[in-house]
N, C-alpha and C positions, 0 to 999 in steps of 0.2 A: 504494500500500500504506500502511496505516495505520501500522505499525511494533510493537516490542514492547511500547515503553513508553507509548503511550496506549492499545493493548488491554488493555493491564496495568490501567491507572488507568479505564477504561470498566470493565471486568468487578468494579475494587474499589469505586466507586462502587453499582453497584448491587447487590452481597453485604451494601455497609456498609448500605444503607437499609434489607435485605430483614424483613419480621420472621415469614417462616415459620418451621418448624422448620430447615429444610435449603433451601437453594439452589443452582442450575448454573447457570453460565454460557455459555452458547458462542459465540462469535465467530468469525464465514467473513468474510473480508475480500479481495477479489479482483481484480485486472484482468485482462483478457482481451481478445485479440484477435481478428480473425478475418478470413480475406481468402477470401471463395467465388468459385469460377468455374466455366462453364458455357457450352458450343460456344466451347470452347476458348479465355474471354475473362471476365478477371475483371468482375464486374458488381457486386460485394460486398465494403466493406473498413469494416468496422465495430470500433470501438472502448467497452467498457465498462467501470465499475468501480463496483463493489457491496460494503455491508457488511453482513451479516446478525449481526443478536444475537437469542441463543433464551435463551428464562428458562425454565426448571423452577423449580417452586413446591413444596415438598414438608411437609402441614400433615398429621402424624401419618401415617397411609398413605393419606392422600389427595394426588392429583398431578394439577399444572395445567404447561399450557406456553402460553408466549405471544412473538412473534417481531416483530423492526421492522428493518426498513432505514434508520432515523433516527436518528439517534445525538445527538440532542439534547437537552439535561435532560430536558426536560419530555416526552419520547417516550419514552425509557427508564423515567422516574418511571410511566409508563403501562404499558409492558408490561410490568414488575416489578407493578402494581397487578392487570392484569389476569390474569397468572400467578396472584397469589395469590389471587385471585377464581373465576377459573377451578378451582383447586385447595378451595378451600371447598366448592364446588359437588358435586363427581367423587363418587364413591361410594368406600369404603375400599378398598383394595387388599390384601386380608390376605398376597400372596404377596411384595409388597414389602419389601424389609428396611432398605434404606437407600443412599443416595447413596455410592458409594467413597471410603475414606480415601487420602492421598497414598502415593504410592510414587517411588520414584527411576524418574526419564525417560531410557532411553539419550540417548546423540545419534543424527543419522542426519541426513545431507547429501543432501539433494535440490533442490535452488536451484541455478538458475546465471543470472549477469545478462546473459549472452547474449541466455535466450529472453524472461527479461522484459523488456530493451529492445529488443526485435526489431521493427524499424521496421514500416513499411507497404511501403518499397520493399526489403526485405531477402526478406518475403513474397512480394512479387512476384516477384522474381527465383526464389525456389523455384517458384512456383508456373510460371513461365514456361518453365522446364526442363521441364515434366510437358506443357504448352499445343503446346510449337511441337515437341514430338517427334508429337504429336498429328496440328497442321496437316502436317505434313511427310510422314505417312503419310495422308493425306485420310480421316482421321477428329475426330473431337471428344472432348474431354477436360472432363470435373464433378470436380467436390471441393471442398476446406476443406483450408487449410492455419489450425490453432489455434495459438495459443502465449498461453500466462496465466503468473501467478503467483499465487498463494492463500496465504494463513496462518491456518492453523487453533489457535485457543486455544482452553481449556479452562477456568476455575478452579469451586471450591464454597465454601461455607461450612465444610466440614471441613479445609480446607487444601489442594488441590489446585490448582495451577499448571502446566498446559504449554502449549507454544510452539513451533510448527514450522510456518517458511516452505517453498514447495516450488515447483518450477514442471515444467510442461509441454508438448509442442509435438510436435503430434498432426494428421499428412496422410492423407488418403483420396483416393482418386483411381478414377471408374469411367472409360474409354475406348470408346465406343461408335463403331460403325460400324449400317447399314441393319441387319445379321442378326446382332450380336454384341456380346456386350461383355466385358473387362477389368479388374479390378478389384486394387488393392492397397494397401497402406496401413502404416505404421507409427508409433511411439512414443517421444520420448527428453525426458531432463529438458532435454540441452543440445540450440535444436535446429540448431547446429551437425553435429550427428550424423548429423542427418538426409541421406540420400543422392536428396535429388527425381530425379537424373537418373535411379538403377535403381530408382527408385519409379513414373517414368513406364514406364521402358524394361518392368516385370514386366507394367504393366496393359498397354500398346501389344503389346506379344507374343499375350499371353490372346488380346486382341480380333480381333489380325488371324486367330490360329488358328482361331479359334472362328466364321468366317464362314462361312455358310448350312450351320449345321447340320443333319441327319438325324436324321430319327424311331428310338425305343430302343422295344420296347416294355417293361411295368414288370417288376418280378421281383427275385430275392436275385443281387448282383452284388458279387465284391470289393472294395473300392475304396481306391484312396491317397486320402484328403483335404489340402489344404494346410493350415498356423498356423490359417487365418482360418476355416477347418470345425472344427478342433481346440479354437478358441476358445469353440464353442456349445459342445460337451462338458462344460467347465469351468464356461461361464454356466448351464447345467439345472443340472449336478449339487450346484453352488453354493444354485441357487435352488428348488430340489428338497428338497436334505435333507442339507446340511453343517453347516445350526446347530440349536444346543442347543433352539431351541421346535420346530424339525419335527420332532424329532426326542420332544420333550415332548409334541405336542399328537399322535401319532402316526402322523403324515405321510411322515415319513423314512423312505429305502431303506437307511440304516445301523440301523434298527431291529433288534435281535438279532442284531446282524454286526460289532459290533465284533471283535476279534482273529481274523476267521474273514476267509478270500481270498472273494473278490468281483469281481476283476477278474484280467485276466492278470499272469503274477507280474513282468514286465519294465517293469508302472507304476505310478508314487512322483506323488502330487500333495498338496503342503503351502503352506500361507500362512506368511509372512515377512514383517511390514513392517519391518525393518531389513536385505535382502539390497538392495546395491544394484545386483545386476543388475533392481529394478524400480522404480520410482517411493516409496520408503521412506515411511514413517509412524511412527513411532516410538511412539503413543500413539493411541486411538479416541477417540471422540465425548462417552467420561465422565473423559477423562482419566490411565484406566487405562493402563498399556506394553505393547505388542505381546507377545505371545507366541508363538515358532514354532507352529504347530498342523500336524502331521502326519495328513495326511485317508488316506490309503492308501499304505503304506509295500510296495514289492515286491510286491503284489498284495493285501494284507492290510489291512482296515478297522482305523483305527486310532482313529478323535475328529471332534469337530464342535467348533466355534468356541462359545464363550461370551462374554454382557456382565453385569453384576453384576444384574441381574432374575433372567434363566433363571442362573443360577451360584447366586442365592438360594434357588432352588426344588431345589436337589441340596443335601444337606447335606455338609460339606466339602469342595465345588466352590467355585474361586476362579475371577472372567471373565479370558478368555485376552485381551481386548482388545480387542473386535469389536464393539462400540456402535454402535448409527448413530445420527444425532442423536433426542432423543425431541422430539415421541412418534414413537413407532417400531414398526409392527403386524407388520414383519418380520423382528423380533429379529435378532440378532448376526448379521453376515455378512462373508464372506472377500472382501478387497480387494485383497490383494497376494498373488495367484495363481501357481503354478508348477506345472507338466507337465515331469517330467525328460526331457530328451533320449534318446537312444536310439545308433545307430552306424552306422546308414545315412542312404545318402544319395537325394534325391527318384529320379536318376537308376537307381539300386540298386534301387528299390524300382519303379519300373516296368519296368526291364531284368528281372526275376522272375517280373515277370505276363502270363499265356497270356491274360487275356480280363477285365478289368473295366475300371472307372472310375475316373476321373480327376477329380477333384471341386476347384474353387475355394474354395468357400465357401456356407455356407448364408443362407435368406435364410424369416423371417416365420416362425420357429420358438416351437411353445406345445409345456406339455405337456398329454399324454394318459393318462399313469397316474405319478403322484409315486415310487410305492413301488418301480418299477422302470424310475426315469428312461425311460419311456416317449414319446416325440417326436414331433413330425409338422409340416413344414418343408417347403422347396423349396430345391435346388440354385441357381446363379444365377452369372453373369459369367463361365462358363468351366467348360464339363462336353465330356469326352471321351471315346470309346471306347479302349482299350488293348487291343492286342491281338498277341499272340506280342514282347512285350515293346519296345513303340514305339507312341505313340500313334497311332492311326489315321486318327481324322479327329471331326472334333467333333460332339458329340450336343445333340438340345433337353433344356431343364432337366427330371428329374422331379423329383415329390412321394413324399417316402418319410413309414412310419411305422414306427419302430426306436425299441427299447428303446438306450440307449447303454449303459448296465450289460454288456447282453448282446453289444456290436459291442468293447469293451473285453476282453471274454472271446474275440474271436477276431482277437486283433493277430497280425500277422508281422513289422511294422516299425516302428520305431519313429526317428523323421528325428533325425539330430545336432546338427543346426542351430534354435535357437529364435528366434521372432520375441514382442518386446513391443507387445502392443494392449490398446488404450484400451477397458474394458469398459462403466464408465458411470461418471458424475461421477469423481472423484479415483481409481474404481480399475483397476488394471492386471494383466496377464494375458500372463505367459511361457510359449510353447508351440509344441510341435513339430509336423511332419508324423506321417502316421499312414499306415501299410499295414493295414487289416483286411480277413480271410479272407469276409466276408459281411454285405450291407445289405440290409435292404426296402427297394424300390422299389415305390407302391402305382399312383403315376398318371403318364402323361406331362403335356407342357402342347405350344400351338402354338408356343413361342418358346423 
């Protein structure tokens, strides 16, 4: 890790030389580890460390970005040149208003130097707990045990200064046998937390249950999903239509539904980068401070995430703090994810059901209609019939195609228990088990 005080003096560096109007700095400074295994035998234990600086250029409302992983004079003197070259260049931007002025930074504690000096053979031993529950049931055990640390700063030429180290350490694990597979995974800053042994022991279960499946044909089926189906839910509806340009360019399913119910009234789902039950952030990609954003409060659409662009193009909209680095063609987007709980339990919710499915998690999911989170995906590592409330016996994956808006509108359960996963880069995603009254199922598969 580079530290605070030479990202400090790199980012004032290239502010002092700049001579646009307005300048950004940003600096991803990062190590990372990574130890992968596979037939039950790690083969991968890689170590890296990377520093990226992004320049924005900003020359009236025209805007240039330019990026280097070389942090030396004459490398920076370069992409600061080519930022503001680049920027000459662009066409005016008349929706642009300007670079964010400073604001007070909470704090927010997400570091622990556990996971960032977490050896090679500390890995292994995680990883060896998930391997030899594996061998010992005559099957084979894949995955990645991660653990980094990252520091992400900000400054501008208006005054803007923030700083927040964080780290990570993040295992997956599929379990396969000839006709099955297993699948589990979780998330923590410390990753002392982490539990590899019930992390083997969830996927080792999946897989032995799930051996030589039976043909389902397709159709509308109940189904409980586990966290790791819960978690697509969050990633569409995220990437669908929670920020202020889907919602501007008029893509978004919260179009004309703000204060009006949309989902069942038993679910609350809001971003928080200062809750530390997730991976915190205290600040976005412009420097701006996190602001709660409550996306559906009790059933009821409530807001989409703003960065200071789309917040520019509402008059008297301030950005909630959801930037991603520019340029950025996907505007503001929610990184620190929450699905409230509910008050049953996995157990509960299939002791309930005369006849559906039992769902892992999904797998190669796109959408098919934005406006009503529309989806079409495949089951995967662990799908079962239930039936007069006991699982029956395991089924092959289908292909469904389901609105999730509309499978949200027919919840029964909602699981007590949340699991944290890793969505993509830095963001994270707290979420429950799900009982819903009705799915599409379009197709089977052979497997």
């Amino acid at each position: 890790m580079l530290g605070q005080e030479r990202i400090r003096q790199l980012a004032g560096r290239i502010l002092d030389r700049s001579e646009a109007d307005q300048t950004e700095v940003v600096i991803l400074s990062s190590d990372s580890a990574l130890t992968r295994f596979a037939n039950s035998v790690i083969h991968q234990n890689v170590y890296e460390t990377d520093a990226e600086v992004r320049v924005r250029a900003v020359i009236g409302s025209r805007i240039g970005v330019a990026v280097t992983n070389n942090l030396s004079e004459e490398a920076l003197a370069a992409t600061l040149a080519r930022a503001i070259q680049t920027a000459r260049l662009s066409p005016q931007n008349p929706d642009f208003k300007s670079l964010p002025a400073p604001q007070p930074i909470p704090h927010a504690d997400a570091f622990h130097p556990g996971t960032a000096d977490c050896s090679p053979e500390q890995r292994a031993d995680g990883v060896g707990a998930i391997c030899f529950q594996a061998r010992d049931a005559g099957v084979v055990a894949s995955g990645a045990l991660t653990t980094g640390a990252t520091e992400i700063a900000v400054a501008n030429s208006l005054g803007i200064w923030a700083y927040h180290p964080l780290t990570q350490a993040e295992i997956n694990t599929v379990i396969m046998s000839d006709t099955s597979a297993g699948y589990a995974s979780a998330l923590a800053i410390d990753v002392g937390e982490l539990d590899f042994e019930a992390i083997g022991r969830e996927a080792l279960e999946k897989c032995v249950r799930s051996q030589n499946p039976r043909s389902l044909p397709p159709g509308d089926y109940p189904v409980i999903i586990e966290p790791y189906a819960t978690q697509d839910f969050l990633q569409m509806m995220a990437y669908t239509g929670l920020s202020a340009q889907a919602v501007q360019e008029g893509r978004s399913f919260m179009i004309g539904k703000l204060g009006q119910p949309i989902v069942d009234a038993r679910i609350s789902i809001w971003d928080d980068g200062l809750d530390p039950a997730g991976i915190p952030l205290p600040f976005d990609f412009e420097g701006v401070p996190k602001q709660r954003v409550d996306f559906i409060t009790r059933g009821v659409a409530q807001g989409v995430v703003y960065d200071s662009y789309t917040a520019g193009k509402e008059p008297g909209r301030a950005s909630t703090g959801h930037a991603l680095p520019a340029p950025n063609p996907m505007g503001p987007f929610p990184v620190n994810t929450f699905f409230a709980p509910g008050e049953a339990s996995l157990d509960e919710m299939i002791a309930s059901t005369r006849r559906g499915l039992y769902i892992t998690r999904f797998h190669y999911t796109r959408p098919v209609e934005p406006k009503r989170v529309t989806i079409t995906g495949m089951t995967r590592d662990g799908t079962f019939l239930i039936e007069n409330g006991a699982i029956a016996y395991p089924v092959k994956n289908l292909r469904f195609t389901q609105s999730y808006l509309e499978a949200l509108n027919q919840v029964e359960a909602i699981g007590r228990d949340t699991r944290l996963l890793q969505a993509w880069g830095l963001a994270s995603q707290s979420v429950p088990a799900l009982k819903l009254a009705g799915f599409n199922f379009t197709g089977a598969t052979e497997f």
